[in-house]
C-alpha positions in Angstrom: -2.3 -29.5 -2.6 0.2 -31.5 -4.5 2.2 -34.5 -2.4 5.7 -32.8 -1.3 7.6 -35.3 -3.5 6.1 -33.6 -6.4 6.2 -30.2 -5.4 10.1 -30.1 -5.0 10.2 -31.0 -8.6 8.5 -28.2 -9.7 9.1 -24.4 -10.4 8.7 -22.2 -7.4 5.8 -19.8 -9.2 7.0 -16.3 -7.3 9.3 -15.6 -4.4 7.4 -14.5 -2.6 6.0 -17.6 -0.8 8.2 -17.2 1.8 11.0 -18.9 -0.1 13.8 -17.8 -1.4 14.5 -20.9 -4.2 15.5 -18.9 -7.1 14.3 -19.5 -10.2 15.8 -20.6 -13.1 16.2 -18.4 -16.1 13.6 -20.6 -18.1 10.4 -20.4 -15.4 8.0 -18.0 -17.1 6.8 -15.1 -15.1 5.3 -13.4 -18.3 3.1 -15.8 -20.0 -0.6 -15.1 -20.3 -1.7 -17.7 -17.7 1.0 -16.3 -15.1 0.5 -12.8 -15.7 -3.3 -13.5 -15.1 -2.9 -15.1 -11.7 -0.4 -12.5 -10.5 -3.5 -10.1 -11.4 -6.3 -12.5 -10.0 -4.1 -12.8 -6.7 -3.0 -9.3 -6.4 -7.0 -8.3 -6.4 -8.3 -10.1 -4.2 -5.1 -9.2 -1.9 -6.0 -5.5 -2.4 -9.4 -5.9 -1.6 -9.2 -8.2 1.3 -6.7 -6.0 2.9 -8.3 -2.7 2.6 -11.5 -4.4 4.1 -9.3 -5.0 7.1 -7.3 -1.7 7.3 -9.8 1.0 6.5 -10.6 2.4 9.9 -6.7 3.2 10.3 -6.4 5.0 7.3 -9.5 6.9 9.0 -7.9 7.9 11.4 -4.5 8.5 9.8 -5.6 10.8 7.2 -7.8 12.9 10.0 -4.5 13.4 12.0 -2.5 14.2 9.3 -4.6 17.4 8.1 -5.4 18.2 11.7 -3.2 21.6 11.6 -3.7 21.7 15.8 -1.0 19.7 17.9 -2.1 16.4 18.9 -2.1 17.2 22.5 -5.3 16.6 24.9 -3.8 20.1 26.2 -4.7 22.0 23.1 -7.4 23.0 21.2 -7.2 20.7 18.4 -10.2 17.9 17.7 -8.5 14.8 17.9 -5.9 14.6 20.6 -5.1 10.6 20.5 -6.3 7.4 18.7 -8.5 6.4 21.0 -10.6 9.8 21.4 -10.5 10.4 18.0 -12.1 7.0 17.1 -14.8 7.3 20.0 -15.2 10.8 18.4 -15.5 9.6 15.4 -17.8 6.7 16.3 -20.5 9.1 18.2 -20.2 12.1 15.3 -20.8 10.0 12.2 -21.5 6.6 13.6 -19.5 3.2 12.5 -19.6 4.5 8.8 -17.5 7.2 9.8 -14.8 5.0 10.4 -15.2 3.5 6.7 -15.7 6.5 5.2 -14.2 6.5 1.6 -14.0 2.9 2.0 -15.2 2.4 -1.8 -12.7 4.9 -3.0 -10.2 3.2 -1.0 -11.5 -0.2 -2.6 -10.9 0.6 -6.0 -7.4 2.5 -5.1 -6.1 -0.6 -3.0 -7.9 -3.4 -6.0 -5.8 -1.3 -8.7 -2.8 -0.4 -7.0 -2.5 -4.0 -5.7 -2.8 -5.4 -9.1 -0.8 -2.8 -10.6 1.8 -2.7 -8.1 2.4 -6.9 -8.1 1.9 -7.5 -12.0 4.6 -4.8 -12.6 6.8 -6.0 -10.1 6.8 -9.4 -11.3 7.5 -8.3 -15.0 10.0 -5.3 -14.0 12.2 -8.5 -12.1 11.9 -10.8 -14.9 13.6 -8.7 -17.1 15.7 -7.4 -14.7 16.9 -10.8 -13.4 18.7 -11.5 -16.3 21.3 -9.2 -15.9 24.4 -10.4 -14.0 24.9 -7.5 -11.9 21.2 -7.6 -10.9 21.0 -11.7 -10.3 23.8 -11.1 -8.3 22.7 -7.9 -5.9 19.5 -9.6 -4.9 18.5 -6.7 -2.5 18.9 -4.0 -4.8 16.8 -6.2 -7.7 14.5 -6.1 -5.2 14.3 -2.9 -4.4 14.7 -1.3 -7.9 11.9 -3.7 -8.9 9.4 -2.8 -6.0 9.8 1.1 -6.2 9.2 1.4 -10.5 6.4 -0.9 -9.5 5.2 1.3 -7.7 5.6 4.2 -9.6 3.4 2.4 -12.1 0.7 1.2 -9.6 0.7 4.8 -8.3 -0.1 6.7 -11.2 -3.1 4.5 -12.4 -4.5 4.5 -9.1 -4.1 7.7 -7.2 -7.3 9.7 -8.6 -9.1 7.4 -6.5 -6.5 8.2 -3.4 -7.4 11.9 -3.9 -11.2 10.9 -4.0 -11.3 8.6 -0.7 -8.5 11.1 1.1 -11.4 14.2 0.4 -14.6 11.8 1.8 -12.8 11.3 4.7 -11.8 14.8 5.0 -15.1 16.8 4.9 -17.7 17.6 6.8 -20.1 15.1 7.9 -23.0 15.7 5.2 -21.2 18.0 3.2 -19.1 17.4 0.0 -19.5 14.7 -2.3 -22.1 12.1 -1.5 -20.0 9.5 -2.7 -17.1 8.2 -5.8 -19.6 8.8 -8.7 -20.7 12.5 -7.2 -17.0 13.5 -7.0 -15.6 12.7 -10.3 -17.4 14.8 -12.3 -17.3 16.9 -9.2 -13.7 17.2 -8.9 -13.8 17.6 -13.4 -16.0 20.5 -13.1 -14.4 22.6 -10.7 -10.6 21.7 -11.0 -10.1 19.9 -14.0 -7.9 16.7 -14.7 -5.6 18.2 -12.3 -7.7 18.2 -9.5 -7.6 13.9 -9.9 -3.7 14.1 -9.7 -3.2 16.5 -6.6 0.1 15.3 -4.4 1.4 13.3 -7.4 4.7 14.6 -7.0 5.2 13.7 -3.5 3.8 10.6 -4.1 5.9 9.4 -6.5 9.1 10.4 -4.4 8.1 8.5 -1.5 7.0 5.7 -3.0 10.2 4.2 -4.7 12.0 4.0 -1.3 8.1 2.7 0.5 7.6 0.1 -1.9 11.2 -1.0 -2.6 12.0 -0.8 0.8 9.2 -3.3 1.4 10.1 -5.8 -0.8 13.7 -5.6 -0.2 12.8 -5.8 3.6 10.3 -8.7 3.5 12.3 -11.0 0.7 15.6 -10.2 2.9 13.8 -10.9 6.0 12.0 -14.6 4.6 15.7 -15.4 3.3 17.1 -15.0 7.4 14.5 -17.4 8.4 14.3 -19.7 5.2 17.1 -22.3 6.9 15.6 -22.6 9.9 13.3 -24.9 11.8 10.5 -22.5 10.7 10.7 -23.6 7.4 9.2 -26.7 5.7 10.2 -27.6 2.1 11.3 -24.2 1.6 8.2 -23.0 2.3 7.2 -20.3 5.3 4.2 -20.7 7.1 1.7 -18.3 6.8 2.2 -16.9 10.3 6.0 -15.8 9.6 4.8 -14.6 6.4 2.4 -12.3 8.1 5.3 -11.4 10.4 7.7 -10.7 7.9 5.3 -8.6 6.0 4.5 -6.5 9.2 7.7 -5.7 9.8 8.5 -4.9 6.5 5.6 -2.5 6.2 7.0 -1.0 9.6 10.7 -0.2 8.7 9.4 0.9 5.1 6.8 3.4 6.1 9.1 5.0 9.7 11.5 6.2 6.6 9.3 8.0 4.3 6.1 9.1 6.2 7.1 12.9 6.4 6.2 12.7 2.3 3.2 10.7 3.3 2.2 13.5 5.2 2.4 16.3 3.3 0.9 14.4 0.0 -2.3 14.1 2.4 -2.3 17.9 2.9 -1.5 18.5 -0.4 -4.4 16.7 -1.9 -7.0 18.7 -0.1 -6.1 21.8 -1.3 -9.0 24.0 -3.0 -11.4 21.2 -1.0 -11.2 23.8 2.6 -14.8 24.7 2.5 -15.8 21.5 3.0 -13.8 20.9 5.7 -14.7 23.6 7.9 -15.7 21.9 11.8 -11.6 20.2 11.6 -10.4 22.9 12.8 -7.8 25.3 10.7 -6.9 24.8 6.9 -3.0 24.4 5.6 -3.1 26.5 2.4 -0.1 25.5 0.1 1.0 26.3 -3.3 3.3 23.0 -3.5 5.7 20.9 -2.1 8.2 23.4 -0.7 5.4 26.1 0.7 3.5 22.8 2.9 7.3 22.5 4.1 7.8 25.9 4.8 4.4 26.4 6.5 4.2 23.0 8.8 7.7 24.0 10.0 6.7 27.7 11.0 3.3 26.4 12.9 3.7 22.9 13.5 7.6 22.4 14.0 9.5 19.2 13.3 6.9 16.8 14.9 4.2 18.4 13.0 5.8 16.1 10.0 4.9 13.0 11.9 1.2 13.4 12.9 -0.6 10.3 12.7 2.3 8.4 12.9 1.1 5.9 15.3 -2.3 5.0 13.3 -0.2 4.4 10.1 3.0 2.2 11.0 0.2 0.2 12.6 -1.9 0.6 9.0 1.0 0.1 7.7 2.3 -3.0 9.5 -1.1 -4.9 8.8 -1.5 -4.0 5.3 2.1 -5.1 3.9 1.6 -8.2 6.2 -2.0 -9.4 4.4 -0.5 -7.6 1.1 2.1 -10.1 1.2 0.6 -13.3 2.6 -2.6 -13.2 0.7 -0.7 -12.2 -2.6 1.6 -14.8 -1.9 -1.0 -17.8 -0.8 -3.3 -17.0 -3.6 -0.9 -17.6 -6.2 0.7 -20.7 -4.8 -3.3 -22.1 -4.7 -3.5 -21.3 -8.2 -0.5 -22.5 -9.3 -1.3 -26.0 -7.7 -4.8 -26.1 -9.5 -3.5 -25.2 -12.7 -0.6 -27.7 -12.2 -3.1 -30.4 -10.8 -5.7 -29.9 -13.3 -3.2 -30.0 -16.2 -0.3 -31.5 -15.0 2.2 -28.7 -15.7 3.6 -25.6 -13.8 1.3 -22.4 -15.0 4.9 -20.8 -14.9 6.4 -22.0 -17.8 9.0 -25.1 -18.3 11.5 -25.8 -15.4 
């Protein structure tokens, strides 16, 4: 780590290390060297987080197609999140509660990557626009939901993929990734790879900008206090700030979260057969029409509990390790060569 005399004469290289220095129109966020860390630090922050989230999404995506009330007075299979994960645990063992974990690996590695390398680029350009280097918040937010946009699209095949392991039968279906691409190919074509794109994409520009709007907004409120240290948060308010972010962001948009779950398991309902009943939807507006006649307004928000809490964690170790792996390299690069990786200050 470079002495602290040293370090405040250098480029800050991202804001999102829980400062909220602004950079100066000359740092470089688009050089080769920058663009590779953001990718090398958004990787491992995919990967590390999914590790660490995957028995949530379990459960989440189990609730959400469960078309029985969540009620230990009904008839449904899971009734709360802790029967459904002792359930789960003596069905299909501890595996059951990673199932689809490699699908969700490669979703969270590429959406991760995809998600902070376009974000980082989208607000470069963006930041030199008065109005935008002005209106912080919306930067922010415009930047984070095209960014997502863009992470989405390269990476939801796999999201359909991991979504359908976890939703079938134990020991029916696909056997794993590599059985259910050409699986998925043979019987519903490229489209079957892009099922609940369309709900996807409308939630996700309020999700994603909404987290980066909240978690930048929320580090700048704390960034004059005693909490702070060279303008630097520590990683524990990072981790804070990230959690609650995630919270805030996913409470507004997880009705379209839940019906792009239901959505993608359409044509998949023989596999699914011991869940209970089957949702069948011809879009959007039909899985609207249809959860409101059986399920009613709450029926929107099943699995609500297991994914703000998903949801919390993730954007928290998103965040933190994104924003800790690319302040370590930036000090090696800068140590090892004597010069910001980000360009001239």
């Amino acid at each position: 780590m470079a002495p602290a005399s040293r370090e405040l004469h250098l480029p800050k290289p991202s804001n999102f290390e829980g400062s909220v220095h602004h950079t100066s129109a000359h740092d470089d966020y688009t050089s080769t060297r920058a663009q590779l860390n953001q990718i090398y630090a958004g990787a491992i922050s995919g990967a590390l987080t999914r590790t660490i989230t995957q028995p949530f999404d379990v459960l989440k995506i189990r609730f959400q197609l469960q078309v029985e009330p969540l009620s230990p007075h009904k008839k449904g299979k899971y009734t709360s999140l802790w029967q459904a994960s002792k359930l789960i645990y003596r069905e299909e063992g501890m595996r059951g509660l990673f199932k689809g974990h490699n699908a969700g690996q490669f979703m969270s590695v590429v959406y991760s990557v995809g998600q902070f390398w376009s974000y980082e680029q989208i607000r470069a350009i963006m930041r030199d626009r008065p109005f935008m280097s002005s209106h912080m918040n919306i930067m922010n937010f415009l930047a984070g939901g095209f960014a997502g946009c863009v992470a989405t699209i390269f990476s939801i095949p796999f999201d359909v993929i991991r979504t359908r392991i976890v939703a079938q039968d134990p020991g029916q279906g696909y056997r794993s990734m590599l059985h259910a691409v050409p699986m998925i190919w043979r019987t519903e074509g490229i489209r079957g790879y892009f099922r609940g794109l369309q709900p996807t994409l409308v939630q996700i520009v309020p999700l994603v900008g909404f987290n980066f709007m909240f978690y930048k907004k929320f580090n700048e409120m704390l960034q004059h206090t005693p909490l702070a240290h060279n303008e630097l948060l520590p990683t524990w308010v990072l981790l804070c700030t990230g959690g609650a972010a995630g919270v805030a962001s996913k409470a507004v948009v997880y009705p379209l979260d839940f019906i792009k779950k239901r959505l993608q398991v359409q044509g998949f309902e023989q596999h699914r057969t011991k869940f209970g009943r089957t949702q069948r939807c011809r879009g959007v507006f039909h899985c609207i029409e249809l959860t409101m006649k059986d399920e009613g307004v709450r029926g929107f928000y099943k699995g609500m509990y297991p994914t703000l809490i998903k949801s919390g964690l993730m954007t928290a170790f998103y965040f933190t390790i994104y924003d800790r792996c690319k302040l370590i390299l930036y000090h090696y690069y800068n140590l090892g060569e004597g010069r910001s990786p980000y360009g001239k200050h």
